[in-house]
Chimera marker file (.cmm) of the C-alpha trace (Angstrom):
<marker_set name="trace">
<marker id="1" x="4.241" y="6.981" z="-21.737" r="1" g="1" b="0" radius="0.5"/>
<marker id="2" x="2.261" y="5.795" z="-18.895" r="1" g="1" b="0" radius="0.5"/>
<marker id="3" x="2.983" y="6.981" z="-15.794" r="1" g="1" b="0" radius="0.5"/>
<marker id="4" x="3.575" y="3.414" z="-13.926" r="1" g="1" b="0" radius="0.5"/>
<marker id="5" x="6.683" y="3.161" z="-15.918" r="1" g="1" b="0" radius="0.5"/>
<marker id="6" x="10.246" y="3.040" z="-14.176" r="1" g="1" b="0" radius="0.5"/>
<marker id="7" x="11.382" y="5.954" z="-16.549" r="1" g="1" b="0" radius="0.5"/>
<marker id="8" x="9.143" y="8.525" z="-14.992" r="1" g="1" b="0" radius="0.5"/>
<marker id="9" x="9.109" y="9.710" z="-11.377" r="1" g="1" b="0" radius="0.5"/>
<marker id="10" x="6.726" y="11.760" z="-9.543" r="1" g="1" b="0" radius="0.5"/>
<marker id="11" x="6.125" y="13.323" z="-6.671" r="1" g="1" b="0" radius="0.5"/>
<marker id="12" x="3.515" y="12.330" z="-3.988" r="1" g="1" b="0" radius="0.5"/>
<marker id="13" x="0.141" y="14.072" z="-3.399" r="1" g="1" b="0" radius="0.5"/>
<marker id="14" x="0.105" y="13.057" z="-0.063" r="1" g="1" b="0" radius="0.5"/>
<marker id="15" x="3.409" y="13.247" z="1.294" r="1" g="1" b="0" radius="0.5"/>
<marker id="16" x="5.119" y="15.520" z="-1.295" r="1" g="1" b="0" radius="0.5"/>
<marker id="17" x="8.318" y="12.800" z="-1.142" r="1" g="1" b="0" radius="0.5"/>
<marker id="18" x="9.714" y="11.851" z="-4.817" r="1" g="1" b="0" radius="0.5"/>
<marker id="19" x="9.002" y="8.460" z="-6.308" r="1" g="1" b="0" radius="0.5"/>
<marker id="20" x="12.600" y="8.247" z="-8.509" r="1" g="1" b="0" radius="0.5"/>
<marker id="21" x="12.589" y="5.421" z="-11.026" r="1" g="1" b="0" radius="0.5"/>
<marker id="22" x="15.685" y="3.813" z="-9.901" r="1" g="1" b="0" radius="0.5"/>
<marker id="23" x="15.634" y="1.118" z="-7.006" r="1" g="1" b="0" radius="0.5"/>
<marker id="24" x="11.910" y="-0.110" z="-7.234" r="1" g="1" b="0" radius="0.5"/>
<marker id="25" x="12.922" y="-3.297" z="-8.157" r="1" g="1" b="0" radius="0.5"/>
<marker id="26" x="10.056" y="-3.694" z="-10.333" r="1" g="1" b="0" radius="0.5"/>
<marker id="27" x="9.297" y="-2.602" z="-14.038" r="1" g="1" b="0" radius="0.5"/>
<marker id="28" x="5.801" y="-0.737" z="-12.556" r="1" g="1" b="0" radius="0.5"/>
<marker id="29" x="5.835" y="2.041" z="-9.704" r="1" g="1" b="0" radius="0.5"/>
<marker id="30" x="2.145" y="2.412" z="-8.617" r="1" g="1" b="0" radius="0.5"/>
<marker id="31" x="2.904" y="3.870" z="-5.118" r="1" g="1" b="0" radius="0.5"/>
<marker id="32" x="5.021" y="6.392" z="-3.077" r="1" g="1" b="0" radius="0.5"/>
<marker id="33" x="8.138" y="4.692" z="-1.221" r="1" g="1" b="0" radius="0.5"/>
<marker id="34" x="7.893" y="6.868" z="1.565" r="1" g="1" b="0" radius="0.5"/>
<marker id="35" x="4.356" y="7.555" z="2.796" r="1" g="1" b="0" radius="0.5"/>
<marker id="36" x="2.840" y="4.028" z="0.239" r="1" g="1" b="0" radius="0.5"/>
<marker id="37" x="-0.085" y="5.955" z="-0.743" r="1" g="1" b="0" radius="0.5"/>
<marker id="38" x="-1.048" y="5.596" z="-4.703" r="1" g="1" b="0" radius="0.5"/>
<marker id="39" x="-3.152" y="7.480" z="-6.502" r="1" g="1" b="0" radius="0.5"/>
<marker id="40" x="-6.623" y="5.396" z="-8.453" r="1" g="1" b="0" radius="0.5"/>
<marker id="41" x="-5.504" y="5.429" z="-11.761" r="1" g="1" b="0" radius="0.5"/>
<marker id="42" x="-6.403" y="1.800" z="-12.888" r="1" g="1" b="0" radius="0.5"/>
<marker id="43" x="-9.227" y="-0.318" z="-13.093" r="1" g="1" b="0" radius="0.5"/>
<marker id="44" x="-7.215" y="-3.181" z="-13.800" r="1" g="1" b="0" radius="0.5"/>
<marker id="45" x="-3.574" y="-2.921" z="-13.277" r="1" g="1" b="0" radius="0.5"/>
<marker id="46" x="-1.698" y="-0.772" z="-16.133" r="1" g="1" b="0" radius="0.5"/>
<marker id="47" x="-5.597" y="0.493" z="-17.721" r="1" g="1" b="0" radius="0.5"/>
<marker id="48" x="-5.453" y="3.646" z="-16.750" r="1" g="1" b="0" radius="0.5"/>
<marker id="49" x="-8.690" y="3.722" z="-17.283" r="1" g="1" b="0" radius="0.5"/>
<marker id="50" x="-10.505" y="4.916" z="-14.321" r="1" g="1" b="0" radius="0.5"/>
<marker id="51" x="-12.060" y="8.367" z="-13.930" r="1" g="1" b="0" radius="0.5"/>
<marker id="52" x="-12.152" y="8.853" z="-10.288" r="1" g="1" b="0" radius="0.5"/>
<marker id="53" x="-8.659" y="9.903" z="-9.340" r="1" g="1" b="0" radius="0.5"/>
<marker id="54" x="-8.492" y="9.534" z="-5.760" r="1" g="1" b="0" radius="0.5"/>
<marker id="55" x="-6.228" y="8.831" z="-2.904" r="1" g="1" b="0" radius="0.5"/>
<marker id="56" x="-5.191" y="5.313" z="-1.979" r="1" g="1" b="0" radius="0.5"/>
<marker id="57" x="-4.009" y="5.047" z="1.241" r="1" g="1" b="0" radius="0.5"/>
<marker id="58" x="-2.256" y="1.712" z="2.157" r="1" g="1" b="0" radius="0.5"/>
<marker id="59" x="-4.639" y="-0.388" z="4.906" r="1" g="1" b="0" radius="0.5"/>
<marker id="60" x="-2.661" y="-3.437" z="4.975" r="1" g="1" b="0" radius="0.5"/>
<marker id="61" x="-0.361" y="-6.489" z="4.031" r="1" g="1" b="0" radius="0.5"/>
<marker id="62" x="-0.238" y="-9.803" z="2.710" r="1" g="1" b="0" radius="0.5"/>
<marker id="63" x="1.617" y="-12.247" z="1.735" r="1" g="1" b="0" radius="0.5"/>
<marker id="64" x="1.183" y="-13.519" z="-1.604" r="1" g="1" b="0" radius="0.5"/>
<marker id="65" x="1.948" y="-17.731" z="-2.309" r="1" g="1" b="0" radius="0.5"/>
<marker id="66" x="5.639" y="-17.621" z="-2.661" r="1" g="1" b="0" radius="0.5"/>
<marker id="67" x="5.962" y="-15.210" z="0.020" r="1" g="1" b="0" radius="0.5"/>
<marker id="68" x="6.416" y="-12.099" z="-1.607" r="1" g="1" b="0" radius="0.5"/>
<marker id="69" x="4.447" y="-8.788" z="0.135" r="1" g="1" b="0" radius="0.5"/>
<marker id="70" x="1.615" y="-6.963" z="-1.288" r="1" g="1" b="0" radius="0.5"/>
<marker id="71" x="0.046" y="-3.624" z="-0.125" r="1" g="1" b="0" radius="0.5"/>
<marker id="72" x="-3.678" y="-3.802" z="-0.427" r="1" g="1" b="0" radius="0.5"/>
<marker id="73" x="-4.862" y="0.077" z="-0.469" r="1" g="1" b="0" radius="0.5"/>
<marker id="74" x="-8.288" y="2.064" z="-0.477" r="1" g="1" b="0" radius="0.5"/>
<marker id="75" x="-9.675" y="4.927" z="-2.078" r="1" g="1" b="0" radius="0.5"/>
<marker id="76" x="-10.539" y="7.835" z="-0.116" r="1" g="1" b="0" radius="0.5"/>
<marker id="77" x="-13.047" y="8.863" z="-2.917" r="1" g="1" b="0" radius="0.5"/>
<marker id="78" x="-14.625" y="5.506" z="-3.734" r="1" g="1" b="0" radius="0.5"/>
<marker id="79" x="-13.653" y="2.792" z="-1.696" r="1" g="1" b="0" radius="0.5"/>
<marker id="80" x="-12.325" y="0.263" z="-4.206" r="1" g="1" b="0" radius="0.5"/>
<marker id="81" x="-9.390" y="-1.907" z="-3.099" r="1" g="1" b="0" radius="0.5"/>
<marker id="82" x="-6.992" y="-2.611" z="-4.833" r="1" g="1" b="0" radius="0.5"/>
<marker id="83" x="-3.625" y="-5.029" z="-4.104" r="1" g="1" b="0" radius="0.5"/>
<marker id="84" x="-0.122" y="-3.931" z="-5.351" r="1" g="1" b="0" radius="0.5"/>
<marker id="85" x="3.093" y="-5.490" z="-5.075" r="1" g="1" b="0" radius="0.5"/>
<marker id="86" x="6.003" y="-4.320" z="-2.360" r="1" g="1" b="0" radius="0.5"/>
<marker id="87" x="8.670" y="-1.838" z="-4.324" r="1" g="1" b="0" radius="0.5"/>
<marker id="88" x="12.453" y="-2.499" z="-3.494" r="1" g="1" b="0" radius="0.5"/>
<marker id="89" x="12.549" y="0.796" z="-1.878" r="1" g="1" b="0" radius="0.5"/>
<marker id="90" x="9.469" y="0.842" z="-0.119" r="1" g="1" b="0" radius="0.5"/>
<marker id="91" x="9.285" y="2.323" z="3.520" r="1" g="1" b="0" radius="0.5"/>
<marker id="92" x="10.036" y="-0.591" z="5.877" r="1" g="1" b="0" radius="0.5"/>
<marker id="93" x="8.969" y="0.874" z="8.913" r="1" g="1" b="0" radius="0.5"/>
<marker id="94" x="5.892" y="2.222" z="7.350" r="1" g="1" b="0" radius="0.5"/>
<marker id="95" x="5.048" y="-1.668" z="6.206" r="1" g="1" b="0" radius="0.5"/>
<marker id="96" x="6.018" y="-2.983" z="9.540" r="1" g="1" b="0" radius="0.5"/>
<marker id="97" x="3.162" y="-0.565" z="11.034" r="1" g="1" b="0" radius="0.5"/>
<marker id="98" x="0.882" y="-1.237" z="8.701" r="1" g="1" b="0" radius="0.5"/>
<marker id="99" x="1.779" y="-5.458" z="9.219" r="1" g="1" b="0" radius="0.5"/>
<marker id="100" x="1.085" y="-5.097" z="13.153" r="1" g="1" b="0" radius="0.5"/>
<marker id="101" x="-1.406" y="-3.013" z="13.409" r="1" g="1" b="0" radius="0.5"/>
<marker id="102" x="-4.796" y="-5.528" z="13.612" r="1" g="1" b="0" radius="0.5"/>
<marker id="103" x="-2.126" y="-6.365" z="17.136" r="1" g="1" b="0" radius="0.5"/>
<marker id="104" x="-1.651" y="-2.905" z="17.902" r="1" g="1" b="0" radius="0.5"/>
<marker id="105" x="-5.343" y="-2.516" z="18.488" r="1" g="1" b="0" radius="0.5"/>
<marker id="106" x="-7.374" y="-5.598" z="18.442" r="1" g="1" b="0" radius="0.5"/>
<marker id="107" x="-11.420" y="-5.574" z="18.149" r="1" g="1" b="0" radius="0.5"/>
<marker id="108" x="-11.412" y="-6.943" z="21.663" r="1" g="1" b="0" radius="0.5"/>
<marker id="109" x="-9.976" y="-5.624" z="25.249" r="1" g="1" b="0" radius="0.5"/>
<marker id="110" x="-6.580" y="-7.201" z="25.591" r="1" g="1" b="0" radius="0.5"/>
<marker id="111" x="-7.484" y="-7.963" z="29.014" r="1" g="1" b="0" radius="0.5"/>
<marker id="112" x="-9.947" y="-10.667" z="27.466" r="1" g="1" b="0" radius="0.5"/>
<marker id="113" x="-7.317" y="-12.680" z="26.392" r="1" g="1" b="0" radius="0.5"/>
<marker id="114" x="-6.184" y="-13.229" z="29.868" r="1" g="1" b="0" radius="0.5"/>
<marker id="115" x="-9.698" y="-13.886" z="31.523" r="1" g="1" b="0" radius="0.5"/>
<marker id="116" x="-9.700" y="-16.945" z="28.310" r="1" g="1" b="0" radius="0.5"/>
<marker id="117" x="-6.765" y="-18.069" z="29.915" r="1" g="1" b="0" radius="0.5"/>
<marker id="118" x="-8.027" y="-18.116" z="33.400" r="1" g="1" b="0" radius="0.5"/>
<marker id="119" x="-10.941" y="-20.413" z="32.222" r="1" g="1" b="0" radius="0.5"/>
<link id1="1" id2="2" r="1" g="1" b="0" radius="0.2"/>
<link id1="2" id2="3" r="1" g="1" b="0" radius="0.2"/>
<link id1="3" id2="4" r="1" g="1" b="0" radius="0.2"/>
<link id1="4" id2="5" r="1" g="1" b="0" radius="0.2"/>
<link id1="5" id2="6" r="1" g="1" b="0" radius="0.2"/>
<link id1="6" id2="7" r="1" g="1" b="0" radius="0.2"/>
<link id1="7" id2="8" r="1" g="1" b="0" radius="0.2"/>
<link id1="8" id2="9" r="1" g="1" b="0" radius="0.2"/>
<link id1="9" id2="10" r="1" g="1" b="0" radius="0.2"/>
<link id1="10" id2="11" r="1" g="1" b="0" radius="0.2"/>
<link id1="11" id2="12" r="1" g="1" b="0" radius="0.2"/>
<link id1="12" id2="13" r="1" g="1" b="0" radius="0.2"/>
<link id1="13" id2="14" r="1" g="1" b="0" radius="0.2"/>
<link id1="14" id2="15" r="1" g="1" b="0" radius="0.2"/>
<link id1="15" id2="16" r="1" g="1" b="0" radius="0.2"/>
<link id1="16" id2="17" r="1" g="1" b="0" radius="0.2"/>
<link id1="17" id2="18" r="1" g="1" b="0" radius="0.2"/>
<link id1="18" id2="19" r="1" g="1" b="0" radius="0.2"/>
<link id1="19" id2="20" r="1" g="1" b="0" radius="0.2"/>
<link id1="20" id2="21" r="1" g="1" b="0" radius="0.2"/>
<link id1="21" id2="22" r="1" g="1" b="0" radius="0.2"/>
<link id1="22" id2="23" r="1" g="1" b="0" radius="0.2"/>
<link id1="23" id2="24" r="1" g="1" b="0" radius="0.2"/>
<link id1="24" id2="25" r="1" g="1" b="0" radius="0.2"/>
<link id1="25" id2="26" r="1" g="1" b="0" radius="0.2"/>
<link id1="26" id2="27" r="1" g="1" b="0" radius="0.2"/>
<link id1="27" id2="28" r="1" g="1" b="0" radius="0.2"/>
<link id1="28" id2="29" r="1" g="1" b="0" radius="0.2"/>
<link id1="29" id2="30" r="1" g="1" b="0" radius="0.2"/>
<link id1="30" id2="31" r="1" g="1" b="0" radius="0.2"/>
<link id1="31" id2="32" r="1" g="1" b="0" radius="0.2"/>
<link id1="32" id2="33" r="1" g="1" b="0" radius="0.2"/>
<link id1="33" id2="34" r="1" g="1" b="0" radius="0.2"/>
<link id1="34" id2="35" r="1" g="1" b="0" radius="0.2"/>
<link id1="35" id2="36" r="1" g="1" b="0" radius="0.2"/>
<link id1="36" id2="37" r="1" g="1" b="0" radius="0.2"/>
<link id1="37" id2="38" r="1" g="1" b="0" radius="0.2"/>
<link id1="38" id2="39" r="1" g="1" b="0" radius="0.2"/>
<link id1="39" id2="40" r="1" g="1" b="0" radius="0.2"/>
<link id1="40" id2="41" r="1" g="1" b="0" radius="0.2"/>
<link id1="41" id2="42" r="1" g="1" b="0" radius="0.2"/>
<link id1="42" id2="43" r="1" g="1" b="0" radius="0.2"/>
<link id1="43" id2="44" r="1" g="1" b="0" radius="0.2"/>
<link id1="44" id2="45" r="1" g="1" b="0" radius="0.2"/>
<link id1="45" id2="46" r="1" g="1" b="0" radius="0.2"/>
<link id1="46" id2="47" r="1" g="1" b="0" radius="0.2"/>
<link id1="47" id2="48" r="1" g="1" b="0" radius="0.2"/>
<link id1="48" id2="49" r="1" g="1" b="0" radius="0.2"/>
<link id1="49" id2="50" r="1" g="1" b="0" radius="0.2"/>
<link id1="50" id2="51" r="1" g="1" b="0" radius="0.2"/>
<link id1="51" id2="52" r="1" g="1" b="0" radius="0.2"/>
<link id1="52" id2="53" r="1" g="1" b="0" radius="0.2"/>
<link id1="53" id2="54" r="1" g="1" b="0" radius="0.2"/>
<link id1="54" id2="55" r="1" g="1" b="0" radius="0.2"/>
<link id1="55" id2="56" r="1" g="1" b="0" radius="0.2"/>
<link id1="56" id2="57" r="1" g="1" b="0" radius="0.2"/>
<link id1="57" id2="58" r="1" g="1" b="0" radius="0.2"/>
<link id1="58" id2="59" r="1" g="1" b="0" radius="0.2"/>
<link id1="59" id2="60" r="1" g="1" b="0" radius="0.2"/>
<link id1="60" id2="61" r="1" g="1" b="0" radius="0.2"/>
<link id1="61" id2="62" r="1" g="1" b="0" radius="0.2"/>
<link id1="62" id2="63" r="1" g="1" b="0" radius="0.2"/>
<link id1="63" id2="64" r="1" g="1" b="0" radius="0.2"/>
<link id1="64" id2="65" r="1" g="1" b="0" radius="0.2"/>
<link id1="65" id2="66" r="1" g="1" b="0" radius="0.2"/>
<link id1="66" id2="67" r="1" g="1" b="0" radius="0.2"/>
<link id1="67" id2="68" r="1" g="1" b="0" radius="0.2"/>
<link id1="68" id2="69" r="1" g="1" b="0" radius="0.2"/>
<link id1="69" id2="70" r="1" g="1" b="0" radius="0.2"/>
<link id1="70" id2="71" r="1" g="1" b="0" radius="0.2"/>
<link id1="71" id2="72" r="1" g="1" b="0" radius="0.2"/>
<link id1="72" id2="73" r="1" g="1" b="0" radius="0.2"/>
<link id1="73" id2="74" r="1" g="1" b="0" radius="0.2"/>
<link id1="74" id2="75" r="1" g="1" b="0" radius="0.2"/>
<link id1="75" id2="76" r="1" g="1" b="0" radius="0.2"/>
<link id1="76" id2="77" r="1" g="1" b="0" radius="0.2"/>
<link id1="77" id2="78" r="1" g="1" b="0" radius="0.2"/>
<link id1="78" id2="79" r="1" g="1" b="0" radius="0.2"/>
<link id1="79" id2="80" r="1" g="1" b="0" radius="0.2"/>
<link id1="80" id2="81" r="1" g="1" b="0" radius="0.2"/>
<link id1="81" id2="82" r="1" g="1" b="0" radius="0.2"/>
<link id1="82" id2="83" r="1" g="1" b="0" radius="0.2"/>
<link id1="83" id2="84" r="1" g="1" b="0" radius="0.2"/>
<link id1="84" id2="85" r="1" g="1" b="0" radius="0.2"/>
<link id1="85" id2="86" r="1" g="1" b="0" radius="0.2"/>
<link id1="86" id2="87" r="1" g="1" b="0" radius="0.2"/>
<link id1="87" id2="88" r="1" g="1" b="0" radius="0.2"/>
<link id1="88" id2="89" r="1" g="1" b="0" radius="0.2"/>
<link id1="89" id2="90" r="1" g="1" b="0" radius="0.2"/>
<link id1="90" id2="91" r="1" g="1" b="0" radius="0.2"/>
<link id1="91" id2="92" r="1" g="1" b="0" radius="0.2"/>
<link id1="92" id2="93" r="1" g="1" b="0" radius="0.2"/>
<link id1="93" id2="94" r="1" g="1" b="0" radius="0.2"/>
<link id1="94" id2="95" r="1" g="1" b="0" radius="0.2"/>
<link id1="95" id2="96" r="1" g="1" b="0" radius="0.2"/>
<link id1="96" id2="97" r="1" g="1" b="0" radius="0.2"/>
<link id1="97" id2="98" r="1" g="1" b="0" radius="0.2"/>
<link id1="98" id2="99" r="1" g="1" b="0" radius="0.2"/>
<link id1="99" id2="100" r="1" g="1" b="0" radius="0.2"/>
<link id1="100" id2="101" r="1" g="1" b="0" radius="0.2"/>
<link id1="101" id2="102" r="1" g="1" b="0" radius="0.2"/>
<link id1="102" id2="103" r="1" g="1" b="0" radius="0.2"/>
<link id1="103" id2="104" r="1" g="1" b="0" radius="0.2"/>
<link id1="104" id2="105" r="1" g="1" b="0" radius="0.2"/>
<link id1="105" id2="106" r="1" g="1" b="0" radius="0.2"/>
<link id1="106" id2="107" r="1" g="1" b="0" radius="0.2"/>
<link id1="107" id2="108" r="1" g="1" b="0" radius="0.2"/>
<link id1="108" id2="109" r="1" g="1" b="0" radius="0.2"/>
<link id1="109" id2="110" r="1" g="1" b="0" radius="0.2"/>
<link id1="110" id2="111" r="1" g="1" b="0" radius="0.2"/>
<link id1="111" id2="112" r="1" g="1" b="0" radius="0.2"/>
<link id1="112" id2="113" r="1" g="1" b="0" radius="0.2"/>
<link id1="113" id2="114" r="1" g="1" b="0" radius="0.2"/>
<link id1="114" id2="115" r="1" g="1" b="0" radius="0.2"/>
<link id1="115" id2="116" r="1" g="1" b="0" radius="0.2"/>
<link id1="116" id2="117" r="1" g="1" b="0" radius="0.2"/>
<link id1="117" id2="118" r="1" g="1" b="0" radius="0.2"/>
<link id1="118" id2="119" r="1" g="1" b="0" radius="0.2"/>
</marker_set>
């Protein structure tokens, strides 16, 4: 059975919290609820075919037409990306800080938003 399926669980790598099958809200669990990190399993979703194995760590959010949340995540080991849908029973908080982030700590000086303004 492949290990994506609601009837398994597992426990993270990462965060050692359990991944139970029930309140996903989704046939497919491809990432801890608690800490979001997956593991790269697939090279397209439900393969299983890829060899490397590594961490994914969740770098952000977006909102898919319709308006539903995805979690795009990274490998540690070879940088592929890789988007996966929001679980029922995901970690809120953990998405909101992942969501707000890019604010959190913008690419510029915040203080060069209000020298645009004075302009």
């Amino acid at each position: 059975m492949p290990l994506n399926t609601t009837e398994n669980h597992f426990v993270c790598r990462v965060c050692g919290g359990t991944a139970a099958p029930t309140g996903a809200g989704t046939a497919h669990r491809n990432h801890c609820p608690h800490c979001l990190c997956s593991i790269h399993l697939d090279e397209t979703p439900g393969d299983r075919a890829s060899r490397c194995g590594g961490v994914m760590d969740p770098i952000c959010v977006w909102v898919r037409r319709g308006g539903e949340w995805a979690i795009i995540h990274r490998c540690r080991r070879c940088g592929v990306l890789h988007s996966n849908r929001v679980a029922a029973d995901d970690n809120s908080f953990r998405l909101l800080s992942i969501a707000v982030q890019p604010l959190a700590n913008p690419p510029f000086p915040l203080d060069y938003l209000s020298r645009m303004e004075d302009k």
